[in-house]
C-alpha positions in Angstrom: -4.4 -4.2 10.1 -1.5 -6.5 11.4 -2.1 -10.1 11.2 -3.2 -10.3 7.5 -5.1 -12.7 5.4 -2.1 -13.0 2.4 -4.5 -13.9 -0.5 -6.7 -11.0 0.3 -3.5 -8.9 0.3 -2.1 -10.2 -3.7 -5.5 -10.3 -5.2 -5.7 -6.7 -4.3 -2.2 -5.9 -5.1 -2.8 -8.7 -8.8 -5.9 -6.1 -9.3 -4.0 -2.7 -8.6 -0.6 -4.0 -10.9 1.3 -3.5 -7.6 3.3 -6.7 -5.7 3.5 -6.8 -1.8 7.3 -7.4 -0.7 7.8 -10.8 0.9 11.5 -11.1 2.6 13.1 -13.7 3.9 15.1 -12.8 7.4 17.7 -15.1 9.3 17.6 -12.7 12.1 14.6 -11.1 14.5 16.6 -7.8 14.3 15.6 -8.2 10.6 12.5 -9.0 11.3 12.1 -5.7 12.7 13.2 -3.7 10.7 11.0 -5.1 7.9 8.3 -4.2 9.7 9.0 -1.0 10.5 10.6 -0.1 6.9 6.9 -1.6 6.0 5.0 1.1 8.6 7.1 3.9 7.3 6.1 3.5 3.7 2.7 2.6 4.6 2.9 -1.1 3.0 1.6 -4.3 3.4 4.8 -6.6 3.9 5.1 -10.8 4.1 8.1 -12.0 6.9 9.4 -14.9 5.3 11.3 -17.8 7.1 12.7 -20.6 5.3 13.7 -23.8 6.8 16.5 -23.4 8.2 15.6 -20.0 10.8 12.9 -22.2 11.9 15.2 -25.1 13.1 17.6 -23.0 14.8 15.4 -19.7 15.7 12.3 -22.2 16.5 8.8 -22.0 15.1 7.2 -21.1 18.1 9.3 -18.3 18.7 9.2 -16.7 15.5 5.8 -16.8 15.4 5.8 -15.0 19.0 7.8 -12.3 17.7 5.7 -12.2 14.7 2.8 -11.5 16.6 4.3 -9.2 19.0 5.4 -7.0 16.2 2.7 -7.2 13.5 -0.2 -6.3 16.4 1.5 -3.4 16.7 2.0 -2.6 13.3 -1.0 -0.1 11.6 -0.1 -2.1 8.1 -0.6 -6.0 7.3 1.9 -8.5 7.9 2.3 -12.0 7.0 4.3 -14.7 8.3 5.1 -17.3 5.4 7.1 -20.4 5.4 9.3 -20.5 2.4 10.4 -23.6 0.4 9.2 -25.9 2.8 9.9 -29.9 1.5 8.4 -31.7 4.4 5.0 -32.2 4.7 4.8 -33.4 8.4 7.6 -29.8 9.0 4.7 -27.8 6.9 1.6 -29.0 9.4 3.8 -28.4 12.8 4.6 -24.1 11.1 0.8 -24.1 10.7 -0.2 -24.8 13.7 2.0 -22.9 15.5 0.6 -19.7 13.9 2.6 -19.4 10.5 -0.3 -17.5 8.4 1.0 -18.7 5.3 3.0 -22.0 4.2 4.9 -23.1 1.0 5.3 -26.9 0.0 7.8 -27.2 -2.2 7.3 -30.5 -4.0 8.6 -29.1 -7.6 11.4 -31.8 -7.8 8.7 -34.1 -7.8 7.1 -35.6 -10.7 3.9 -33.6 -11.8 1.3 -36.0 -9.9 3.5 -35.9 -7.0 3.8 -32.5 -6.7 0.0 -32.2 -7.1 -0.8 -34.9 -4.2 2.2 -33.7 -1.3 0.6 -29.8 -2.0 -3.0 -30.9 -1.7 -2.3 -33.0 1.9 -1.0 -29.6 3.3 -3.4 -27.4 1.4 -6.7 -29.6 2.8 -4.9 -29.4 6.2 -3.8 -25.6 6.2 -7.3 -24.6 5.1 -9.0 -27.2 8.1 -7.0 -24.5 10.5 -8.7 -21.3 8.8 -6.8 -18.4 8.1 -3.6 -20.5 6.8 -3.2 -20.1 2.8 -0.6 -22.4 0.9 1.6 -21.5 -2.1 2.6 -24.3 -4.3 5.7 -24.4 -7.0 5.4 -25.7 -10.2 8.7 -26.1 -12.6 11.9 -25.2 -10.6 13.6 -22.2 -9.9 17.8 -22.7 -10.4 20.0 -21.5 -7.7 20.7 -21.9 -4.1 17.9 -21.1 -1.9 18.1 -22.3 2.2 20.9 -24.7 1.0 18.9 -26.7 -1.6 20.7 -26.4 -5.0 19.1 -26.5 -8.5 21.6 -26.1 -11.0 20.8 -24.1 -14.4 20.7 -27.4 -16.4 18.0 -29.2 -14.3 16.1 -26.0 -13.9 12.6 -26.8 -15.8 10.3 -23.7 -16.3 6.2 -24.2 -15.9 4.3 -25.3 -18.4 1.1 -22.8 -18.2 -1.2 -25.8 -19.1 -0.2 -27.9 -16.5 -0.1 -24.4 -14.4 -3.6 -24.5 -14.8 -4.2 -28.3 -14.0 -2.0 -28.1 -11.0 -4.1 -25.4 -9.5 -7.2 -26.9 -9.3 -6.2 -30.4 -8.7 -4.7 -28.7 -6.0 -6.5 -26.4 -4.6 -3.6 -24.3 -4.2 -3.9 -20.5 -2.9 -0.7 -19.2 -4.9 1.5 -20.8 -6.9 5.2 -20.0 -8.0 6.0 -20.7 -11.6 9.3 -21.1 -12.8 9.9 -18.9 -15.8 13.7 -18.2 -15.4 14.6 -16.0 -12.3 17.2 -17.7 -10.3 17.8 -17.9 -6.1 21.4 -16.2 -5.4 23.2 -13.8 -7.3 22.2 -13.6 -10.7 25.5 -15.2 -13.2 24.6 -11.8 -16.0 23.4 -8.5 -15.6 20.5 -9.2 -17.6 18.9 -12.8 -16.9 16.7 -14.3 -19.1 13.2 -14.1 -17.7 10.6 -15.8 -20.0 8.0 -12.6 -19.2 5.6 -14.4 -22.1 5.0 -17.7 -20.1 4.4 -15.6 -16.9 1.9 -14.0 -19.0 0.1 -16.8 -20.5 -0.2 -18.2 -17.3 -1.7 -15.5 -15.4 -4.2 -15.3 -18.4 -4.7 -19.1 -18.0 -5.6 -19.0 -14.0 -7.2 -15.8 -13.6 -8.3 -14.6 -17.3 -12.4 -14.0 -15.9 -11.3 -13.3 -12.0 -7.9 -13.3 -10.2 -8.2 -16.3 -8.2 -4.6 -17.4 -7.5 -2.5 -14.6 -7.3 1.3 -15.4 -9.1 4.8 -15.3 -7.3 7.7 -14.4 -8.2 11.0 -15.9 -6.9 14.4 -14.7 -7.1 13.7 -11.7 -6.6 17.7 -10.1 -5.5 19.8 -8.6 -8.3 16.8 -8.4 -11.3 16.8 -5.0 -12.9 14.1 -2.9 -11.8 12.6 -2.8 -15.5 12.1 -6.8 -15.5 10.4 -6.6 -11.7 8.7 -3.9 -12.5 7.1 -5.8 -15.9 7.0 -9.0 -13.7 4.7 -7.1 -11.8 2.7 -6.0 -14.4 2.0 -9.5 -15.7 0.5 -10.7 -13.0 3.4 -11.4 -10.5 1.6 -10.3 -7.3 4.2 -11.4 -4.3 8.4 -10.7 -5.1 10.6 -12.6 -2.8 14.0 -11.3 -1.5 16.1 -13.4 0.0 20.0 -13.2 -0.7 20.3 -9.1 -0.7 19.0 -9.1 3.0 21.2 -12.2 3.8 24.5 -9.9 2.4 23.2 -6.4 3.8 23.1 -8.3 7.4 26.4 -9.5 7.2 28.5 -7.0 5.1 26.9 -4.3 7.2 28.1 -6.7 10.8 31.5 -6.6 9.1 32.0 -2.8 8.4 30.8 -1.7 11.7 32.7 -4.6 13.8 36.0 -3.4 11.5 35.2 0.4 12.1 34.7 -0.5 16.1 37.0 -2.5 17.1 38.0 -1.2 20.6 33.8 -1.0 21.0 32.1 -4.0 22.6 28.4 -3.1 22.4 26.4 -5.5 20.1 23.4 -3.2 20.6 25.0 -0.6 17.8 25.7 -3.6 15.6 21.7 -4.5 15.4 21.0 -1.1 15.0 23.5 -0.4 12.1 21.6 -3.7 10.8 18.5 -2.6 11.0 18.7 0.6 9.5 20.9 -0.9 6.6 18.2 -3.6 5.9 15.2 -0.4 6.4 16.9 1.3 3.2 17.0 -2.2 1.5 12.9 -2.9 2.1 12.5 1.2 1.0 14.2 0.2 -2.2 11.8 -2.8 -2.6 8.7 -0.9 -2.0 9.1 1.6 -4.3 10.3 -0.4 -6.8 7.0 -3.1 -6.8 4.7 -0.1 -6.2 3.7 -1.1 -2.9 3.9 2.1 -1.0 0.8 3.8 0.4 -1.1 0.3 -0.2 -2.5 0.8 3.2 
């Protein structure tokens, strides 16, 4: 298992109406305990990174870590680059062993879009084994300190969905269809569940051949992920939940401790808080026993 071809992985999971967890860590102690949340449930799991990690973790050391973990994991793991903006910054991840890599030119205008994700698809797919995911409409929020507010927020357009891919070239692509980076403004967002559907029929109607992601994953009900899922959304992205559970749970324990010095017990009491966060994932996208 271990290092894991990621479009293998979502057309399986796209056929099976199950999504494979993809969560985004700012720590390695996260990172961990992803993986090993993953082994335990007997899931295939994507390690996602965006932007910032990389700058201030380093790309070559996150991808040493990634390997070091995921050969030793009996399940697959990816290592994806999320909401990546530079091209040249896309290329360098690559070749330093990032298995999978997102350019995110959905500010630009649709031609745009199409020509920045086709220079790092036809250069991630020179290197062989390196897929791309491409977004198409933009997703409000704050994600890795890019804003979108709800106004400029434009969702995909499952025509041009279906132009943009193969124009492309694209291995998976995000559309916009209302889910939000952050924390969620209502209890019950509105997620357009027909244009995900339409455009899952549009791209892979005869043959799933670009499996669909979902963004924005933290604080949708479990009935819209789960019927996300069921439409076609093959990869669900957490971000914000594991960014809070790493730094509420540092808090508590740091409060509770206070005459204890021993940062050790703060990682583990991380860990474990994120393991029951990645448990709640898995079950609820079906992913469990996927091995």
């Amino acid at each position: 298992m271990s290092i894991a071809n990621i479009k293998e992985l979502l057309i399986k999971a796209s056929k099976e109406n199950y999504a494979v967890g993809a969560f985004n860590i700012t720590s390695l102690v996260q990172m961990e305990a992803i993986i090993e949340a993953a082994v335990d449930r007997k899931a295939p799991v994507i390690i996602q990174t965006s932007v910032t990690p990389v700058k201030f973790l380093d790309k070559d050391v996150l991808v040493a870590v990634y390997r070091t973990l995921a050969k030793k994991a009996p399940v697959p793991v990816v290592l994806h680059l999320d909401h990546c903006r530079d091209v040249d910054l896309c290329k360098q991840c690559a070749k330093a062993g990032y298995t999978n890599i997102m350019i995110d030119a959905s500010k630009q205008k649709f031609d745009e879009n199409i020509h920045q994700t086709k220079e790092v698809v036809d250069f991630c797919h020179s290197l062989q084994g390196v897929f791309v995911e491409g977004e198409l409409g933009t997703v409000s929020g704050v994600e890795d300190q890019i804003k979108v507010i709800e106004d400029e927020s434009k969702l995909c357009n499952p025509h041009e969905a279906l132009e943009f891919v193969e124009r492309s070239g694209v291995d998976l692509l995000a559309p916009a269809i209302g889910t939000a980076h952050g924390i969620y403004k209502t209890k019950n967002p509105k997620v357009d569940f027909e244009r995900l559907e339409n455009i899952f029929n549009l791209i892979n109607g005869q043959a799933v051949r670009v499996p669909l992601v979902i963004h924005g994953g933290t604080g949708l009900p479990r009935e819209t992920v789960q019927r996300l899922v069921a439409l076609g959304g093959a990869k669900v992205n957490v971000s914000t939940e594991l960014k809070h559970t790493l730094i509420d749970t540092g808090f508590k324990y740091i409060n509770e401790h206070r005459d204890e010095y021993n940062p050790g017990k703060i990682d583990v009491a991380v860990k474990n808080a994120i393991k029951e966060v990645v448990y709640k994932w898995i079950d609820i996208i079906g992913s469990a026993g996927k091995v």
